[in-house]
N, C-alpha and C positions, 0 to 999 in steps of 0.2 A: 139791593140793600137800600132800605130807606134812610135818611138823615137823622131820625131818630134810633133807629139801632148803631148807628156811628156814637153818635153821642152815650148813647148806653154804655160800647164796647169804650171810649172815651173814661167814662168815670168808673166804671168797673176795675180797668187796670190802672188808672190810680190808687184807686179803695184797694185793690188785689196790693200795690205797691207800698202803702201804708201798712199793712198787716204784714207783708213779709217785713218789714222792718222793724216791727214789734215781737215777731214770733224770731227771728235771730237773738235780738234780745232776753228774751226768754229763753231762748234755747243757750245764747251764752251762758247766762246767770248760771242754768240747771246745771252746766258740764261743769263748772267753777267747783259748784257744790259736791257734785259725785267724785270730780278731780282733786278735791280736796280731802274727802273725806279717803278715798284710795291712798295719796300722797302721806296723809296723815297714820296709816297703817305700816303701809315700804318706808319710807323714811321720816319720822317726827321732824328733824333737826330742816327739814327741805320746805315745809310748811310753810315755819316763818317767814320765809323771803318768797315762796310760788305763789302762795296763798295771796299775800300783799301785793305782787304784783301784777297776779292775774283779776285779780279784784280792781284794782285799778282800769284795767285794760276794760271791764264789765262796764264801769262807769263813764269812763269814757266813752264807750260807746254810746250808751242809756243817753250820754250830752248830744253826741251827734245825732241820735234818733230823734229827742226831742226839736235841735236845731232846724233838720229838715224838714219837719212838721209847723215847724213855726215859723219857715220859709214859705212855704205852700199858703198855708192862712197870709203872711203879709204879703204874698204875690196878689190875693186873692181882694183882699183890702185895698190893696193901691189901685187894682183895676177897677172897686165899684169906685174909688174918690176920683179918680181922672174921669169915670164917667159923667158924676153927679159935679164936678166942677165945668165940662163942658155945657151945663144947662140939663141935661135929662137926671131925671131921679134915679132909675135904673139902667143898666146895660141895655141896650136896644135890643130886643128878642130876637132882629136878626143878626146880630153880630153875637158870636161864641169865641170866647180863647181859650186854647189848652194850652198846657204844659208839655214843649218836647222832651225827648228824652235826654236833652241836654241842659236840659231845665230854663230855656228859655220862652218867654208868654207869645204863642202864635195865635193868629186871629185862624178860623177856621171859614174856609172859605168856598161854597158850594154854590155855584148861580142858579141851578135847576129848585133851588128849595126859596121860597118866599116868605116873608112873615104870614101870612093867611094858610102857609102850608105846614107852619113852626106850629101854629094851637091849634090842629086839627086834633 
């Protein structure tokens, strides 16, 4: 496996990682709505309070989606500015970081790959 299909499989299941967090999303929203409109048939009087609350819970989530998205972007931002404050404009093309699964920023680190081997 090359270094660039790493990197591929790398941004992939992030990109994979962002869309399931938007499609749960959506996928809440949808049940809210069918679950409301159900509830609203079985019991009118249960609405007022499921409805409001599970709507609530929709939003809140809708916050958290947005939050980790906006986490990801300022991880992303602080890594070009510690770059461009050590003197380089950009990230050095050999140095890569990702995102573990703990959400902490890891340099990616492969000695067999050189920069002359990175813009082939």
């Amino acid at each position: 496996m090359t270094y660039e299909d790493d990197e591929l499989k790398e941004i992939k299941r992030q990109v994979d990682a962002k869309l399931w967090r938007r499609g749960l999303l959506g996928l809440n929203f949808i049940a809210w709505l069918i679950g409301t409109g159900i509830l609203a048939v079985v019991d009118a009087a249960a609405v007022e309070i499921v409805a409001v609350t599970w709507f609530g819970l929709v939003l809140f989530h809708g916050m958290m989606v947005i939050l980790w998205e906006r986490r990801d972007h300022e991880i992303a931002v602080e890594v070009e500015r510690r770059a461009q404050a050590r003197g380089s404009e950009k990230l050095k093309r050999d140095r890569l970081y990702r995102l573990s699964d703990d959400g902490e920023l890891v340099e990616v680190e492969d000695e067999d790959d050189t920069p002359a081997k990175l813009h082939r």
